[in-house]
C-alpha positions in Angstrom: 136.5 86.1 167.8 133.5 88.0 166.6 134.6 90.4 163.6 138.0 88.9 163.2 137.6 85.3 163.6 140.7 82.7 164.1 143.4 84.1 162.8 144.4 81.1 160.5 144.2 81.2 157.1 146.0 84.8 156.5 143.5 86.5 159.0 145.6 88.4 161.1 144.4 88.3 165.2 143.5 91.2 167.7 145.7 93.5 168.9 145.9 95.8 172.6 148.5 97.8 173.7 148.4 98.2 177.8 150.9 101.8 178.5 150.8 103.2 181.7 151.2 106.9 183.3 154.2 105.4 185.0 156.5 102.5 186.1 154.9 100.2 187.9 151.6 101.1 187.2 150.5 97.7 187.0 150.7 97.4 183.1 152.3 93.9 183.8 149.4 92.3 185.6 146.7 93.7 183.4 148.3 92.4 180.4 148.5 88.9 182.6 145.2 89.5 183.9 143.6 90.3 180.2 145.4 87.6 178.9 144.1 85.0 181.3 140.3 86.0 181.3 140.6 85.8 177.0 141.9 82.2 177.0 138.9 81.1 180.1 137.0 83.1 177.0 138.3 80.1 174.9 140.5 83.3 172.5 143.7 81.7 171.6 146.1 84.4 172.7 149.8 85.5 173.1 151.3 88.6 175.5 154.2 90.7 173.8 156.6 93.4 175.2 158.5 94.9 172.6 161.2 96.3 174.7 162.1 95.5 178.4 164.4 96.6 180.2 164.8 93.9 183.6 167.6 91.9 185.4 164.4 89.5 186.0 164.7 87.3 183.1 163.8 83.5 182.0 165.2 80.9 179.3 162.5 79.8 176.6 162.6 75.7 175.5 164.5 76.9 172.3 167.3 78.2 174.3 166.1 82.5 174.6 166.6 84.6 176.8 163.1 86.7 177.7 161.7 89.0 180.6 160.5 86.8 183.5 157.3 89.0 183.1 156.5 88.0 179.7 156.9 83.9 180.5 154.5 84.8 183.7 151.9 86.2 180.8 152.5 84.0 178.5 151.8 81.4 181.6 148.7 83.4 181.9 147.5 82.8 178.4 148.2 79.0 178.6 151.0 78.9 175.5 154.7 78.3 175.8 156.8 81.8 175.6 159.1 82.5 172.6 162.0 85.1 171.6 159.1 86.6 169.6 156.9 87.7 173.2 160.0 89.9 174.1 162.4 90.4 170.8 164.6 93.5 172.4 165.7 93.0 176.4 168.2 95.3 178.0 170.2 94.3 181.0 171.7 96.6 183.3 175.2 96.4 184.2 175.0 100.1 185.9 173.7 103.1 185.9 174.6 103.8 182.0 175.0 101.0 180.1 172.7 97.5 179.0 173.8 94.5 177.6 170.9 94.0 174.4 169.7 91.0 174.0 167.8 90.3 170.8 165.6 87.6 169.7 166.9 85.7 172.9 170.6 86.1 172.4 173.1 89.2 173.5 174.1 91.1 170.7 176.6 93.3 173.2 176.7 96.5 175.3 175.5 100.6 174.8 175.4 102.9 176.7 172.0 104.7 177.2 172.7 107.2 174.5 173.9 105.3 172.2 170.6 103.0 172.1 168.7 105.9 171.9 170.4 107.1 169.0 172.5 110.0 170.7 175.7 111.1 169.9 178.7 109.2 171.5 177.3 105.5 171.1 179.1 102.9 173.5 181.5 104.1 175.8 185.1 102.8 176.3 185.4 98.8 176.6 182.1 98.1 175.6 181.0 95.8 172.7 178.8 98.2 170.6 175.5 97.0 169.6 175.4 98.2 165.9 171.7 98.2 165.4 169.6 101.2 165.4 166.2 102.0 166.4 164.9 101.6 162.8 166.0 97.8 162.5 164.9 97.3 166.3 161.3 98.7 165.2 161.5 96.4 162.1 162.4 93.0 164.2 159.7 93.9 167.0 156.7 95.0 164.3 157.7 91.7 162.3 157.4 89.4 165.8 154.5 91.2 166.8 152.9 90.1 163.4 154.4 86.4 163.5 152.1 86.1 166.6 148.8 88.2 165.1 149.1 86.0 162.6 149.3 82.7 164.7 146.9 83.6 167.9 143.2 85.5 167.8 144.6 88.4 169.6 148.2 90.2 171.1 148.2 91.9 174.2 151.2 94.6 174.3 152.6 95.5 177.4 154.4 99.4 177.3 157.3 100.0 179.0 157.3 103.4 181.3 155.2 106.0 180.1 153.8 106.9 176.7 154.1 110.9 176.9 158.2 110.5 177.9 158.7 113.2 175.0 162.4 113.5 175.4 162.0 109.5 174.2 159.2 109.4 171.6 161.4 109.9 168.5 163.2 106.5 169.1 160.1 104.7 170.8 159.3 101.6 169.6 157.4 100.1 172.7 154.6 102.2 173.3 153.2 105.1 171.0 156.0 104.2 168.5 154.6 100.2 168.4 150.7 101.4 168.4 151.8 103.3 165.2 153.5 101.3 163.4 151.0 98.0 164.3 147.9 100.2 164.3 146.1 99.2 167.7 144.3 100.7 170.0 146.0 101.9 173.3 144.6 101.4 177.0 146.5 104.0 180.0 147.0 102.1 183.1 147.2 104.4 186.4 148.0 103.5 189.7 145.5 105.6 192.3 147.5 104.1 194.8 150.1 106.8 194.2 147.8 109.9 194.1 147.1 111.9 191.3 145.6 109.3 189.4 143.1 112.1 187.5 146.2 114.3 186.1 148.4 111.7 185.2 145.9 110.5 182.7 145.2 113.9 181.4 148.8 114.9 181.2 149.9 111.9 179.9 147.2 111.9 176.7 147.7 115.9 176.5 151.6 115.3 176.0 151.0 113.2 173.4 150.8 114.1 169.8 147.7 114.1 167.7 148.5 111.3 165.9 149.2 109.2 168.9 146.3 110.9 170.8 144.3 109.4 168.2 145.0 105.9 169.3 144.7 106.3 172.8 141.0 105.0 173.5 140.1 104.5 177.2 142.0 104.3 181.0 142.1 101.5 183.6 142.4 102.7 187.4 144.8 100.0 189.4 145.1 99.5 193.0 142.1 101.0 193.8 140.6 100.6 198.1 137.2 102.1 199.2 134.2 102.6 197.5 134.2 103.5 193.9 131.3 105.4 194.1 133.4 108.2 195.4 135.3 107.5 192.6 132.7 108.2 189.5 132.0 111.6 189.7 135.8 112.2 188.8 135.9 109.3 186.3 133.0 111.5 184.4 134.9 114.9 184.3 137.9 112.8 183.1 135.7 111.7 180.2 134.3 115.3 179.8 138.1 116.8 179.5 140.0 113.8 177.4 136.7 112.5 175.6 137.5 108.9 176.9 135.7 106.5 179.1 137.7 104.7 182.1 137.0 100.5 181.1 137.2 99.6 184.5 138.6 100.0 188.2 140.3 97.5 189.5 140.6 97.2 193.6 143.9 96.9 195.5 144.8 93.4 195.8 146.8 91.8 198.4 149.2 88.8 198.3 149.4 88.8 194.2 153.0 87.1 194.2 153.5 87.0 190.5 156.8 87.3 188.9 157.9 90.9 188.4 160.5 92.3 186.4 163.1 94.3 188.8 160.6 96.4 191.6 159.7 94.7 194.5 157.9 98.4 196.3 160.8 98.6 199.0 160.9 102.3 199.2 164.5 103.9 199.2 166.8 103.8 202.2 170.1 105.7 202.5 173.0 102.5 202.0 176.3 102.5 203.3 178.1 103.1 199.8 176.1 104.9 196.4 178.2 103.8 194.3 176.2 100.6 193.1 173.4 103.1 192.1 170.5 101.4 194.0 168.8 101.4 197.0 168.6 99.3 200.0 166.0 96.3 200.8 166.9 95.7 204.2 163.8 93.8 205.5 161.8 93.7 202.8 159.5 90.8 203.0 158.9 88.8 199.9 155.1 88.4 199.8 153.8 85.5 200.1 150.7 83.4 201.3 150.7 83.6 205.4 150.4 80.5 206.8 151.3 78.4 209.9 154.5 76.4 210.1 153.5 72.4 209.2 155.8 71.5 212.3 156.9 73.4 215.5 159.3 76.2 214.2 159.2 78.4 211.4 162.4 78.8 208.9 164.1 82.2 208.4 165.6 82.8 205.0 167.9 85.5 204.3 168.7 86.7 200.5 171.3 88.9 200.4 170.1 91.8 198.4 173.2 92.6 195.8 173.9 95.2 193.6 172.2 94.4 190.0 170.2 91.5 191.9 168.8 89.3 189.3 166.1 86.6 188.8 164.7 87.6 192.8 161.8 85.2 191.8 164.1 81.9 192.6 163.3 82.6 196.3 159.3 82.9 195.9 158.7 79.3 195.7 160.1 79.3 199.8 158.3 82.0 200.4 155.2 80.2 199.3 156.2 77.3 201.8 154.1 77.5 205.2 156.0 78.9 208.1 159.3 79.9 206.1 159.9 83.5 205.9 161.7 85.3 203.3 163.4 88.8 204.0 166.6 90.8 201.9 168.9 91.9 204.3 171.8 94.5 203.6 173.8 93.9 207.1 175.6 91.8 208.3 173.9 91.9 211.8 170.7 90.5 209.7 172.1 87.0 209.6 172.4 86.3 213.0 169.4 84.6 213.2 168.8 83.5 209.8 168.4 79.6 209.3 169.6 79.9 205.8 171.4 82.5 204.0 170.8 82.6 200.3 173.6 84.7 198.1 171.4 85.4 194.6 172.2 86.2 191.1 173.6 89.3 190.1 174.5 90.9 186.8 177.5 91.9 188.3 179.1 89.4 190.2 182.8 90.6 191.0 180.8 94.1 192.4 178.6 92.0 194.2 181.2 90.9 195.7 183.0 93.9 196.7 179.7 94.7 198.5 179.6 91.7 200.6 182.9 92.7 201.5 182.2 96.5 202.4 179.7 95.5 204.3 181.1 92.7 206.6 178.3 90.3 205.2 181.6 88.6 204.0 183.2 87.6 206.6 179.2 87.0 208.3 178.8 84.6 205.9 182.4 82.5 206.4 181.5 82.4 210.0 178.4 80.8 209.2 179.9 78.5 207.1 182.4 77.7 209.7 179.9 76.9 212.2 178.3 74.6 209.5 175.1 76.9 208.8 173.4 76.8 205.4 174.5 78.7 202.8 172.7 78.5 199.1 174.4 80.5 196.3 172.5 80.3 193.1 174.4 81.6 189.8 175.9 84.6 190.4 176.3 83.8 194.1 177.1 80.6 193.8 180.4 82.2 191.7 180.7 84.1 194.8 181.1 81.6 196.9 183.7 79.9 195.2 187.9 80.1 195.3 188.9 82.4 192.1 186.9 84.4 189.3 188.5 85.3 186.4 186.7 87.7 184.5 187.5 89.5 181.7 183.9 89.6 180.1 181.5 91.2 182.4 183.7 93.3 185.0 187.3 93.0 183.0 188.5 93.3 186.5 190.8 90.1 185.8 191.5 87.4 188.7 189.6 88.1 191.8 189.6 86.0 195.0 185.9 84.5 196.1 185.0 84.0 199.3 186.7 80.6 199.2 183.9 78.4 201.1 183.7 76.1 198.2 185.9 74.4 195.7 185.6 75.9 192.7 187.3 78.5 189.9 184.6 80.3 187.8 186.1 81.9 184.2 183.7 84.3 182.5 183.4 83.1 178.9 182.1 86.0 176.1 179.6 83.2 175.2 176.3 83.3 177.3 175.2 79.8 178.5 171.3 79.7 177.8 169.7 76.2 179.4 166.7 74.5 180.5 168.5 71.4 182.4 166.9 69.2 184.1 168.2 66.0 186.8 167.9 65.0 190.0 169.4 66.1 193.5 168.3 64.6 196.8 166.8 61.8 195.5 164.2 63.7 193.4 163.6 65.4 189.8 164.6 69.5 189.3 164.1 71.5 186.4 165.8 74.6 186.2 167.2 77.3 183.5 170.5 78.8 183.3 171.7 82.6 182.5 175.6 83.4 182.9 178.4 84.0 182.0 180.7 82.2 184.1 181.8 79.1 183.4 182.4 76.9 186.4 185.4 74.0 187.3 183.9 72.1 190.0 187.1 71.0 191.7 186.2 69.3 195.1 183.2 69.3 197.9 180.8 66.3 199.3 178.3 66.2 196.9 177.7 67.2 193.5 174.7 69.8 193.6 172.6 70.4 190.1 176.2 70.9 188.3 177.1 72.6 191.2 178.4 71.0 194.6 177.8 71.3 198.0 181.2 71.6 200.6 179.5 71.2 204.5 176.4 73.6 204.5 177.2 75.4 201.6 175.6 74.8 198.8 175.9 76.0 195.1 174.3 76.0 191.4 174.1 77.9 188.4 170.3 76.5 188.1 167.6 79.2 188.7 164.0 77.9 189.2 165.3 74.9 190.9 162.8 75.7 194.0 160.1 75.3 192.0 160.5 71.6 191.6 158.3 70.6 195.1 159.9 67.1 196.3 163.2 68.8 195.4 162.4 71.7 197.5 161.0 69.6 200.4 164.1 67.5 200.6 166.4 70.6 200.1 164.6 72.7 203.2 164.7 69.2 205.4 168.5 69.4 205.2 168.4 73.4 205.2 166.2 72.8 209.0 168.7 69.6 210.2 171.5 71.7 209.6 170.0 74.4 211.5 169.0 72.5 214.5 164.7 73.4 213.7 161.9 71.6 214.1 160.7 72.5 210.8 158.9 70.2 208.9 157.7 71.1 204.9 154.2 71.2 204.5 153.5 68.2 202.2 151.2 68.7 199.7 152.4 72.6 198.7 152.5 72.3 195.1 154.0 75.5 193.7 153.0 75.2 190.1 148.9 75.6 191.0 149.9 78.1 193.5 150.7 80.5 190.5 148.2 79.3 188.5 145.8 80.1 191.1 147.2 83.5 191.2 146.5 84.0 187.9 143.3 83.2 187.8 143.0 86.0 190.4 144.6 88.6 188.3 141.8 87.1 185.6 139.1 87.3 187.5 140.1 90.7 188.7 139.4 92.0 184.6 136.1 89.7 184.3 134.8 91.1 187.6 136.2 95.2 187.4 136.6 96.2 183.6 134.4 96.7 181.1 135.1 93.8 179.4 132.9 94.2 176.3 134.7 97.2 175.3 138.1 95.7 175.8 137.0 93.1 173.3 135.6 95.5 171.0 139.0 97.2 171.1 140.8 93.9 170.7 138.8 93.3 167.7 137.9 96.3 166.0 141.1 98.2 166.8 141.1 102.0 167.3 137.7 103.5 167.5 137.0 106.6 165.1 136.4 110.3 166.5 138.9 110.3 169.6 139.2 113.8 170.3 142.3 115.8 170.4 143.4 117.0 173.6 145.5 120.4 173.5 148.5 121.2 174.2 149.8 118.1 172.4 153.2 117.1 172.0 156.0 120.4 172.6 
């Protein structure tokens, strides 16, 4: 890289950091997006996310456990993901606390104010995490120089927003990171939502001046129409912040890359609050339309639990011609489903309260019954079987399962982290593993990827099994036998240059729509001198 060179030798590599005015601005996809139109540039280069919080996650080759967004970037840039892309990764267990996982392994539970460094720390029953936000800042600046020192250049993904001032003191993944590495910051807005203008004002005016001072440009996201309209604005935003927008980037349909817990289903009123989320009845995964390859189309129902995890094991069916992929909340939504998939879940013995409330329960034993597939995948393949006994994640001690196959789960303190890899209907899988729960296959027709299979229901604690494509054929020929459709998989859909294909997309959307030469200038000549202040600054 021009000005920096390899970074070999001592030389330390480039470094961005993508923040965003909000959640889901899209900072995931530009850091994907930057990352693959660098390596087509031949730049040797790694994605990092200091902190994330996501139910989303994915098992590196050594055995860590990482956002699923940070393996689809470091996809992106062509290098296998580490612990070191995402050293700090909080998992939700409800609305207050996380279990911290650090460097790839859980370290145990807080509560939001005691990882934030507020008064009252973990609450009752929870295994404190002991760390603080100084040591957590030390590990995440020390991994984030491991890979400038091994790769030309870092791109940082934010979490949130930069300017949430009741949260800069213990920030060490936006503002709080850009300090303490010393790189230039890009602010990532979605237009999409409206407001687009004052979100980047008020976001840089929030911030302090020492983190104003690092703050060097704005990316619009998810723009539609004609971005002449759009430059008279992007001039009086560089007239009142003394910043240039590097790029607009248009709305784009049908990305399909892995996400970390969002899928845009706006809120619904559910039957009960009390799991803190809302519903994503009929959501449709997105995914390529096309034509069934025989007569019928498949319909897939994923149930959509409370703490819902790792959502992405049902995108390689939704990349399948003529199979359709919807989460359903009611029971009534089964009815015509040709497969009902129960998926993981970070809390399993709540999960299954739910499917209880509800009736999708007793839906789902009827199905069973009537010898209709049913595909549980970790947490719901626990679900699915006789007796859980846990005293780990729940403590709720020994619960009954829905009893449709045979098999007692016990939660063990010790998190299984896998990559297996075997064979099931006659052809190769490769999967990764993330639980707790430990299970005793005791019985059923057919042993299924560790799992088994008991009529039509089928069970495995393997996520990312889908992905493997003979696998996946074979599996969805059973699923449409079983169901009595004339669906036949297409057979030359080869997931694995799907999402590389999607990728390059999310490339070519940064060599096409940004200003790239003054992304690279910021990549390799870090923060630019002179950025103005922009009152009021931080309260």
């Amino acid at each position: 890289m021009n000005g920096r060179g390899k970074a070999s030798g001592g030389a330390v590599g480039g470094g961005l950091l993508v923040a965003g005015t909000t959640s889901d601005a899209g900072k995931s996809v530009v850091t994907a997006g930057i990352c693959r139109w660098l390596v087509r540039q031949g730049v040797r280069v790694a994605p990092f996310k200091a902190q994330n919080m996501s139910l989303n996650s994915f098992v590196t080759r050594e055995g860590a456990e990482i956002g699923r967004a940070q393996a689809m970037q470091a996809a992106a840039a062509r290098v296998e993901p580490t612990a070191l892309m995402n050293p700090v990764l909080l998992k939700p267990g409800g609305d207050r606390s996380s279990q911290v996982v650090l460097l790839g392994k859980p370290v145990g539970e807080l509560s939001a104010r005691g990882y934030f460094g507020e008064s009252g720390g973990s609450s009752p029953g929870e295994t404190p995490y002991a760390g603080g936000r100084e040591q957590l800042l030390g590990t995440v600046t020390d991994c984030l120089a491991e890979l400038r020192r091994t790769h030309d250049a870092v791109i940082c993904e934010g979490a949130g927003s930069p300017a949430e001032i009741n949260l800069r003191r213990t920030d060490i993944v936006n503002m709080g990171l850009a300090r303490a590495a010393r790189i230039p910051a890009v602010v990532v807005g979605d237009i999409d939502r409206g407001g687009v203008f004052a979100s980047f004002f008020g976001t840089t005016a929030l911030l302090s001046k020492e983190d104003q001072a690092l703050v060097a440009g704005y990316l619009v996201n998810k723009f539609r129409g004609d971005v002449t309209l759009l430059e008279p604005g992007l001039e009086m935003l560089r007239g009142l912040t003394g910043r240039q927008t590097l790029g607009v980037l248009p709305f784009a349909h049908g990305l399909g890359i892995d996400e970390e817990d969002g899928m845009g289903v706006p809120p619904a009123r559910t039957k009960s609050r009390a799991w803190g989320r809302v519903s994503l009845r009929g959501a449709v995964r997105e995914s390529v339309v096309a034509p069934p390859h025989g007569a019928d189309v498949l319909r897939v129902a994923v149930c959509a639990v409370p703490l819902m995890s790792n959502f992405t094991d049902v995108d390689a069916l939704a990349a399948e011609p003529g199979v359709v992929v919807r989460f359903v909340d009611r029971a009534e939504e089964l009815a015509d489903a040709d497969l009902v998939v129960l998926p993981g879940t970070r809390g399993t013995v709540r999960a299954l309260a739910w499917l209880r409330e509800r009736g999708l329960a007793d839906a789902i034993a009827r199905r069973a019954a009537e010898g209709r597939p049913v595909l549980g995948i970790c947490g719901g393949f626990q679900m699915l079987g006789e007796r859980i006994e846990d005293e780990v994640e729940s403590k709720a001690g020994v619960v009954d399962g829905l009893g449709l196959l045979p098999v007692r789960v016990r939660f063990a303190a010790e998190k299984t982290l896998a990559r297996p890899a075997g064979e099931a209907l006659g052809e190769p899988v490769e999967g990764y593993e993330i639980h707790h729960g430990v299970a005793e296959v005791t019985g059923g027709e057919e042993e299924f990827l560790d799992g088994c299979r008991a009529g039509s229901v089928w069970g495995t604690h393997w996520h990312g099994s889908l992905e493997s494509d003979g696998f996946r054929r074979a599996f969805l020929r059973r699923v449409a036998a079983d169901a009595g459709r004339a669906f036949v998989p297409a057979p030359d859909t080869r997931f694995g240059v799907l999402r590389e294909e999607q990728l390059d997309r999310l490339g070519d959307l940064i060599e096409e729509h940004a200003d790239t030469g003054a992304l690279l200038r910021l990549i390799e000549e870090g923060v630019p001198e002179g950025l103005p202040f922009v009152p009021p600054g931080a309260p």
